[in-house]
C-alpha positions as CSV (number, residue, x, y, z in Angstrom):
1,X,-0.4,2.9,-31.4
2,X,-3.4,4.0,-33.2
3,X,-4.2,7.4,-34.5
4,X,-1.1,7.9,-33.8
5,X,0.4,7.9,-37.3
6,X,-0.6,6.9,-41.1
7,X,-0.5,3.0,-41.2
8,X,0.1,1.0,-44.0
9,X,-2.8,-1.7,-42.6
10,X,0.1,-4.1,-41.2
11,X,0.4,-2.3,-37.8
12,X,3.6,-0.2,-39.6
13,X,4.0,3.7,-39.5
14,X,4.2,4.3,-43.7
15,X,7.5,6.6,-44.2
16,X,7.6,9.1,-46.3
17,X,3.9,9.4,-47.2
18,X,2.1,12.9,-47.3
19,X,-1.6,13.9,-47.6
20,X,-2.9,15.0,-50.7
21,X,-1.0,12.7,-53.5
22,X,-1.8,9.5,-55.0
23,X,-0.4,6.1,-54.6
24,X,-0.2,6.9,-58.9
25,X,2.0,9.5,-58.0
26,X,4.6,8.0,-55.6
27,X,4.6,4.7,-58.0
28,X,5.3,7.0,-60.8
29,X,8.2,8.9,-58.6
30,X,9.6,5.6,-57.7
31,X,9.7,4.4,-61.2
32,X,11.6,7.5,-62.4
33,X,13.9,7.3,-59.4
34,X,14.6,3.9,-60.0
35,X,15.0,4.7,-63.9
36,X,17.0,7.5,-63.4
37,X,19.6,6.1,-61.8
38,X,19.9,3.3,-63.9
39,X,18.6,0.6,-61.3
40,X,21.8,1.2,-58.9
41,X,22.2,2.1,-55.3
42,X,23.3,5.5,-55.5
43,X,26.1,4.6,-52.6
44,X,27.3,1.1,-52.9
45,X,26.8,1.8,-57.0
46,X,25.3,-1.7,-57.4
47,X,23.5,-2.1,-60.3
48,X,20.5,-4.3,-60.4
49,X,18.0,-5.8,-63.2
50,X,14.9,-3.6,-64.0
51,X,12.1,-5.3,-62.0
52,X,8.8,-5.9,-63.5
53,X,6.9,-5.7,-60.7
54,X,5.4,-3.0,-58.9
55,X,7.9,-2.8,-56.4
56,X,11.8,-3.9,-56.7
57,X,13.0,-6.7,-54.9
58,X,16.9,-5.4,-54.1
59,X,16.3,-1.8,-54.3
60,X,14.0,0.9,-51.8
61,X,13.6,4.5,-53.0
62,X,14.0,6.7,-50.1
63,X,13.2,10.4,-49.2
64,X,16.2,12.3,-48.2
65,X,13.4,14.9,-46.4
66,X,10.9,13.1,-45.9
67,X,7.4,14.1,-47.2
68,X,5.9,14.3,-43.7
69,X,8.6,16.7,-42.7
70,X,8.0,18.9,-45.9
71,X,10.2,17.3,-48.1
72,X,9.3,18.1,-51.8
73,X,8.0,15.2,-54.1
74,X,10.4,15.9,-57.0
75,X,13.7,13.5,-58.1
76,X,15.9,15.2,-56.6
77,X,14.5,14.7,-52.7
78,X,15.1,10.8,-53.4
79,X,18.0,7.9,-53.8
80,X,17.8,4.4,-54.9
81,X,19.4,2.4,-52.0
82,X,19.6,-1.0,-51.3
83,X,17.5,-2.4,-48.1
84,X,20.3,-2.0,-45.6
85,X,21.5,1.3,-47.2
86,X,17.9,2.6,-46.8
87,X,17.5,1.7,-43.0
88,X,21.1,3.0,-42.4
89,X,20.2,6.2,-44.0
90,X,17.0,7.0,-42.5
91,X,18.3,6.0,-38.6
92,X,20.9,8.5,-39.1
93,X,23.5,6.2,-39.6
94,X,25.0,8.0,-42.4
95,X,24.9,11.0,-44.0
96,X,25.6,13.2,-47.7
97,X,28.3,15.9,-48.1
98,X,27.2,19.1,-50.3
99,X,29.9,17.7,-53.0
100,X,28.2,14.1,-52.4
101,X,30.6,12.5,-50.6
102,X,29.6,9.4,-47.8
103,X,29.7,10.8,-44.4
104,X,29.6,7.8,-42.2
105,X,31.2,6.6,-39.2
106,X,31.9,2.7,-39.9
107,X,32.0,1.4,-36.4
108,X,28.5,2.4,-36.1
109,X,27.0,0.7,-39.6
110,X,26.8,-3.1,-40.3
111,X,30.1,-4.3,-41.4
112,X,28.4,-6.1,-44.6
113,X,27.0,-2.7,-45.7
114,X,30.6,-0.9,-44.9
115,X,32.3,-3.6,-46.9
116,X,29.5,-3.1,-50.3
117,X,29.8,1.2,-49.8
118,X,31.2,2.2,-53.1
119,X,35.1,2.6,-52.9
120,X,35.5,6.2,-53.9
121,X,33.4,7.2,-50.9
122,X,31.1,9.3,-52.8
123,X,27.4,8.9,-54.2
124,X,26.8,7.0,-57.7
125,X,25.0,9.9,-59.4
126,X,23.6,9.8,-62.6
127,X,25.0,11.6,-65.8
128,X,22.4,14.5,-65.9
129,X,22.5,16.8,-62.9
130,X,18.9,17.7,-62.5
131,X,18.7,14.7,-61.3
132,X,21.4,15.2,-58.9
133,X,20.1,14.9,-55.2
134,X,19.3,18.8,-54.0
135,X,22.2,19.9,-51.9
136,X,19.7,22.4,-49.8
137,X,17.7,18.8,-49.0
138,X,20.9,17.2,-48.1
139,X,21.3,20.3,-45.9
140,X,18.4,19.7,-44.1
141,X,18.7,15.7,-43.6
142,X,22.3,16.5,-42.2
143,X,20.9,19.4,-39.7
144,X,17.9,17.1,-38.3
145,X,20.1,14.2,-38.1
146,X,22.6,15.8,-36.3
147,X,20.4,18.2,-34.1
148,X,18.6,15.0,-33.0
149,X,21.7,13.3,-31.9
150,X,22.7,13.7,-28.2
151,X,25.6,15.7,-27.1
């Protein structure tokens, strides 16, 4: 409804957006997210061609706290996921262990997004730890997810 919300113009809440930075600054993020991890989904460890585009076609860079919840605009608050991934992770659908491992319950996701999850159950990092996803953010993404689910 509006003045409910930020809009992206299309009648659509925009995720993850905070006051106070630039569209620069969340294309540069993106970019370095993207580049960081090599163009792969961090959990089905799919690796993809470097798009020239503004925006990649197989690949959504996602918050794992949100900006709008006080999520800090720095790499290690964000994950290169594929589309499905993405949605799956933001409705709650799955979750990330402190040692990085895939917390999710497979009768609740899409069977075509079980059957890509990377087969050691665990997040495709990349080799240098800083950016490593912060496990205090991870913290916090399992505690809201869970607190909002019912009993």
């Amino acid at each position: 409804m509006a003045g409910d919300g930020p809009e992206d113009g299309f009648g659509e809440v925009a995720r993850g957006f905070a006051a106070g930075e630039t569209l620069e600054t969340y294309e540069a993020m993106y970019r370095l997210v993207l580049t960081a991890y090599g163009y792969r989904c961090a959990v089905t460890g799919e690796q993809f061609e470097r798009s020239n585009g503004l925006w990649h076609g197989d690949l959504d860079v996602v918050a794992i706290v949100p900006r709008d919840l006080g999520g800090p605009l720095r790499i290690n608050n964000f994950l290169p996921l594929v589309f499905p991934a993405a949605e799956a992770f933001e409705a709650g659908q799955w979750l990330i262990a402190d040692d990085y491992a895939v917390l999710a319950d497979r009768d609740v996701l899409d069977r075509r997004l079980v059957e890509r999850l990377h087969p050691s159950g665990f997040l495709q990092l990349p080799k240098e730890a800083v950016f490593h996803p912060d496990k205090t953010l991870l913290a916090r993404h399992r505690e809201r997810i869970l607190a909002a689910r019912p009993d």
